[in-house]
C-alpha positions in Angstrom: 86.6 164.1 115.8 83.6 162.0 115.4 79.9 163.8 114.6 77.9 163.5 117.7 74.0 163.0 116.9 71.7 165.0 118.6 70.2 163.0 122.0 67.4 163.7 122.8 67.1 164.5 126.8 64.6 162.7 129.1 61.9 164.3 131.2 59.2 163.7 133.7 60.3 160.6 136.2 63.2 158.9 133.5 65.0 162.5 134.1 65.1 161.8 138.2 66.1 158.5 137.9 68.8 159.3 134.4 70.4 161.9 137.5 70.6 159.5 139.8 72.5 156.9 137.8 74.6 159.3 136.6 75.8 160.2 139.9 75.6 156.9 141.4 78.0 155.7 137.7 80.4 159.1 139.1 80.6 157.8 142.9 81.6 154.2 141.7 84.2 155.2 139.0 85.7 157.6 141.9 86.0 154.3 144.0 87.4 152.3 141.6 90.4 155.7 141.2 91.7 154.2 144.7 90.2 150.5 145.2 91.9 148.4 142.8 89.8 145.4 141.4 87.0 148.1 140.8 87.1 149.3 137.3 86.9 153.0 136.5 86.3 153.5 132.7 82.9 151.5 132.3 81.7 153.8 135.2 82.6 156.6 133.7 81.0 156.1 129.9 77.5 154.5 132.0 77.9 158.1 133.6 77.9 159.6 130.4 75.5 157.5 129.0 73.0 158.7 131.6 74.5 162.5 131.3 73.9 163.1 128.1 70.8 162.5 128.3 69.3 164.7 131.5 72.1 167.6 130.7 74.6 167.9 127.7 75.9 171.1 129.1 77.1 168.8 132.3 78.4 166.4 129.7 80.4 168.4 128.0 82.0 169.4 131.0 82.7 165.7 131.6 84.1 165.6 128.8 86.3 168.8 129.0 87.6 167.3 132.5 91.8 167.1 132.6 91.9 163.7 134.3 89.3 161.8 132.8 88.1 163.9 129.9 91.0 162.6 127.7 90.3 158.2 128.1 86.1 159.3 127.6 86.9 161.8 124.1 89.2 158.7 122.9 86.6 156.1 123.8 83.8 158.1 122.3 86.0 159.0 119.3 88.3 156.2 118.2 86.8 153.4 120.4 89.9 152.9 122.3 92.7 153.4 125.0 96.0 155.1 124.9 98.3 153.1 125.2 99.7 155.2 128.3 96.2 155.0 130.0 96.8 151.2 129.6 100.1 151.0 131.0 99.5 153.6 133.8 96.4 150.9 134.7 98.5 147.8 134.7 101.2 149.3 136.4 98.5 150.6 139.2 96.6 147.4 139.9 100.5 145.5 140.0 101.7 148.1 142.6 98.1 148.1 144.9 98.0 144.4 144.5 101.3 143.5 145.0 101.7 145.4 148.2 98.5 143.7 149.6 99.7 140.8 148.9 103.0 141.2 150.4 101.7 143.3 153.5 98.0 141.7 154.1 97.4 139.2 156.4 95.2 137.9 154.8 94.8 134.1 154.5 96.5 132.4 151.2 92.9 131.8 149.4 91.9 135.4 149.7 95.1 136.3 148.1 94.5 133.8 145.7 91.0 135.2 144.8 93.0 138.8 144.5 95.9 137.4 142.4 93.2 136.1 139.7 91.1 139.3 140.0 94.0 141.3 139.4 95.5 139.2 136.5 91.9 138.8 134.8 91.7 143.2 135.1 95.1 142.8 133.7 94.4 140.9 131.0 90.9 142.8 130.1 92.9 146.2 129.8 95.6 144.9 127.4 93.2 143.8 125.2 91.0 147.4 125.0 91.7 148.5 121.5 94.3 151.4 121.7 93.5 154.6 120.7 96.1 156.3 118.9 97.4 159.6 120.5 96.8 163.0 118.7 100.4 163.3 118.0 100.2 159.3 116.4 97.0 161.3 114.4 99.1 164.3 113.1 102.1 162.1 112.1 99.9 159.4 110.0 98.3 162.7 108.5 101.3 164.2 107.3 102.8 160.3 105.6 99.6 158.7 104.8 101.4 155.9 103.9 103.2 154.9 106.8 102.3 153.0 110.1 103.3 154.2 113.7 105.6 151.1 114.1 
């Protein structure tokens, strides 16, 4: 696990306005969870950005969360996405945007403008790095000199 350096928190009118983006960061990440086209992840690490700073304690509770805790440890640790993460993401924005492309009646360009949203989200998430799971971790621990392939 990687060191964490101590951050210093903000006071006076920086602390106010460090809360509010950190909630404002939480509301738009939780929009992007069922909106597809609206990312999730940056939301959440600006949330933590801001977090950190005006409360570690509610950080590390951010951190500690089941659902999201996981993709902001591996970020902040490894710089990266599990591969799973990625997949579970693709296959999301394929089966929202599919089915309003199928079932909209939208007109052709809107759909047009969604298709090349959805493959340019696509294409952004394959390319994250990928973090390597903790069981990945423990095997490359254990033969040092092999690779996960």
């Amino acid at each position: 696990m990687a060191q964490e350096a101590t951050i210093p928190t903000v006071s006076g009118w920086r602390r106010g306005l460090y809360w509010f983006a950190a909630v404002f960061f939480f509301v738009l990440a939780m929009i992007g969870v069922v909106l597809p086209g609206i990312p999730t992840t940056p939301f959440l690490l600006l949330m933590c950005y801001f977090l950190i700073r005006v409360s570690p304690a509610m950080h590390a509770k951010a951190m500690a969360w089941p659902v999201v805790g996981g993709p902001l440890r591996d970020w902040r640790d490894q710089g990266g996405v599990r591969s799973g993460v990625k997949v579970l993401a693709i296959a999301m924005v394929t089966l929202l945007v599919g089915s309003t492309l199928l079932f909209s009646p939208l007109n052709i360009a809107i759909k047009t403008v969604i298709l090349l949203a959805a493959f340019y989200g696509i294409w952004f998430v394959w390319r994250l790095p990928t973090a390597r799971s903790s069981r990945d971790a423990m095997r490359s621990e254990q033969n040092p000199g092999s690779s996960s392939w």
